[in-house]
C-alpha positions in Angstrom: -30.4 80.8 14.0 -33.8 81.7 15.5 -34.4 85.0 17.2 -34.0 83.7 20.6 -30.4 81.9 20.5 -28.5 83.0 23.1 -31.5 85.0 25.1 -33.5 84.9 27.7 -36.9 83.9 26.6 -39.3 83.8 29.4 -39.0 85.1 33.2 -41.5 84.1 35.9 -41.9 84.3 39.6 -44.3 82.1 41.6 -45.4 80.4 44.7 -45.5 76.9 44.6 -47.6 76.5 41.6 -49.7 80.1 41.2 -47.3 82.3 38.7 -47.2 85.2 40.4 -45.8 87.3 37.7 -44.3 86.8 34.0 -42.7 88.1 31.5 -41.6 87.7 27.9 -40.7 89.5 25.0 -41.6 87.1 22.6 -44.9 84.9 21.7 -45.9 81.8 22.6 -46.7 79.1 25.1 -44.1 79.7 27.5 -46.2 79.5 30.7 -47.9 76.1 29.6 -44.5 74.9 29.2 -43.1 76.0 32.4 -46.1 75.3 34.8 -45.8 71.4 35.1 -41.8 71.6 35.8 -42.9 74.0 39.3 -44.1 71.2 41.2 -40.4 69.4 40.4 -39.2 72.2 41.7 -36.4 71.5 45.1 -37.5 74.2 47.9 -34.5 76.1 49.1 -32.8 75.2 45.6 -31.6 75.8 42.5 -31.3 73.6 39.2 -31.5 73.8 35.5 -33.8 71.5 33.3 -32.9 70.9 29.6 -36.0 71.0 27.7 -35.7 69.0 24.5 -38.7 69.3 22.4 -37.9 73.2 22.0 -34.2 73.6 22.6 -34.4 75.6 25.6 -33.1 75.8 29.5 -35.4 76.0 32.6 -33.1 77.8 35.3 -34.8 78.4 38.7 -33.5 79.4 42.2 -36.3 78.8 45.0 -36.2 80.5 48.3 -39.0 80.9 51.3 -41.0 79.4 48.8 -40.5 81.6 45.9 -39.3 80.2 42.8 -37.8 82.3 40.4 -37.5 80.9 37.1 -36.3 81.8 33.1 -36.3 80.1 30.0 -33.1 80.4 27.7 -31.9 79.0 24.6 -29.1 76.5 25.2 -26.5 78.9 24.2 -27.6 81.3 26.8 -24.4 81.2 29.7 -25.2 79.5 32.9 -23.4 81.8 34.9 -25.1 84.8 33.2 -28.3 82.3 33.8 -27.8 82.4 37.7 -26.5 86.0 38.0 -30.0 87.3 36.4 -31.8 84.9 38.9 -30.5 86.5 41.1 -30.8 90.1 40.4 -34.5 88.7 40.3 -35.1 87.2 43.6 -33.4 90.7 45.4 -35.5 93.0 43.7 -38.4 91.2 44.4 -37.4 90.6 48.4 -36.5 94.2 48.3 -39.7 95.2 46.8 -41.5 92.6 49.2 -39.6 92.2 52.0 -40.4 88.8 54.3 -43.2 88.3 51.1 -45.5 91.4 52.4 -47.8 92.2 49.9 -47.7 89.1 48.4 -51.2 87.5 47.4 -50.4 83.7 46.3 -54.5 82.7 45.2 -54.3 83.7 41.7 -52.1 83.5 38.8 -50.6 86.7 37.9 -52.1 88.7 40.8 -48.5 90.5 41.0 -48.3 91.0 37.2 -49.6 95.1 38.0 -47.0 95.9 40.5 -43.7 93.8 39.3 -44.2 93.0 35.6 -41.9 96.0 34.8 -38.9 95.0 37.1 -39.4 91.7 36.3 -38.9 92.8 32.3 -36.1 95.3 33.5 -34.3 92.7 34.6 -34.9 90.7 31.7 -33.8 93.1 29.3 -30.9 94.4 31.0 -29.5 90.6 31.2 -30.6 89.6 27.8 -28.6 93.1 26.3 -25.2 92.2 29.1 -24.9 88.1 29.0 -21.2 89.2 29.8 -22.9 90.0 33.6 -22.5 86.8 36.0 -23.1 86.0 39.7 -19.5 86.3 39.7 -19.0 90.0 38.4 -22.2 90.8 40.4 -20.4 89.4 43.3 -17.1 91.5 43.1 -18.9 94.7 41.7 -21.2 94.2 45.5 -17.8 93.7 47.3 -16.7 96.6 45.2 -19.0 98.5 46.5 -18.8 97.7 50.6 -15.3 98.5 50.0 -15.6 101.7 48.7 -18.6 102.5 51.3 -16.1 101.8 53.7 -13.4 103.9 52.7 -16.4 106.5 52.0 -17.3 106.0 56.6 -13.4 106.0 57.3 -13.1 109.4 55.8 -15.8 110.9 57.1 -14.9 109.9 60.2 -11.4 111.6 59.5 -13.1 114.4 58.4 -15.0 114.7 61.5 -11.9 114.3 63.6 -10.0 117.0 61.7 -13.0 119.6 61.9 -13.0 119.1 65.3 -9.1 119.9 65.8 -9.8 122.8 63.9 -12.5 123.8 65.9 -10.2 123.0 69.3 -7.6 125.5 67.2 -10.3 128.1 66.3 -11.3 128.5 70.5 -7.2 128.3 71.5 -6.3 131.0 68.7 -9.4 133.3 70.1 
């Protein structure tokens, strides 16, 4: 058993073909592996691409241009695979919303001001391979729900202040 089974090895974001930001906890070739499968990749898609010759898995999810991309051993969970994706692509169209700030010339030119998200994200997924789209899913809906109920009784709140405020001026 290497020290990669069952991890995510290698995390990239770029535009077309210019890697706009990488990263990788462990050593070697990664982006010389990972550059020629970009230009297979499907715009406004998502796929995963066995790589033989090193017993790994390209995963990428492209969209408005943006690839998103990680190498994983083959034990590494699909699911967990697509729910770190993507984790990836929101922070990043948070963080560059409708791809301001993006400079797509160079390789790397985003490296300086996403590297340690992009490794955030990386490490969080690679310590929780339990976490899936689908848990990220019902953990959002979780959350609107509870949001929700959070306006509702505020409102009910208000309402009630109000009546008291009405009983307050009566009571004077």
């Amino acid at each position: 058993m290497s020290q990669n089974d069952g991890k995510i090895i290698y995390a990239l974001i770029a535009y077309e073909n210019v890697i706009l930001c990488e990263y990788s906890s462990f050593t070697g070739a990664f982006r010389e592996t990972c550059r020629p499968y970009l230009s297979k990749v499907q715009v406004g898609g998502q796929a995963a691409i066995r790589l033989e010759e090193n017993e790994s898995i390209l995963y990428y999810l492209n969209s408005n241009n943006i690839t998103y991309l990680i190498m994983t051993n083959t034990s590494y969970q699909i699911s967990s695979a697509i729910g770190c994706l993507q984790s990836i692509q929101k922070e990043f169209e948070e963080t560059f919303p409708n791809n301001n700030g993006v400079k797509t010339n160079k390789d790397l030119c985003l490296n300086d001001q996403f590297q340690e998200k992009l490794s955030m994200k990386y490490n969080f997924f690679n310590e929780h391979p339990e976490v899936t789209s689908e848990s990220i899913g019902r953990l959002a809906d979780q959350m609107n729900q509870y949001k929700d109920d959070i306006t509702k009784a505020s409102g009910l709140l208000d309402e009630r202040n109000e009546k008291l405020e009405v009983l307050s001026v009566k009571s004077e």
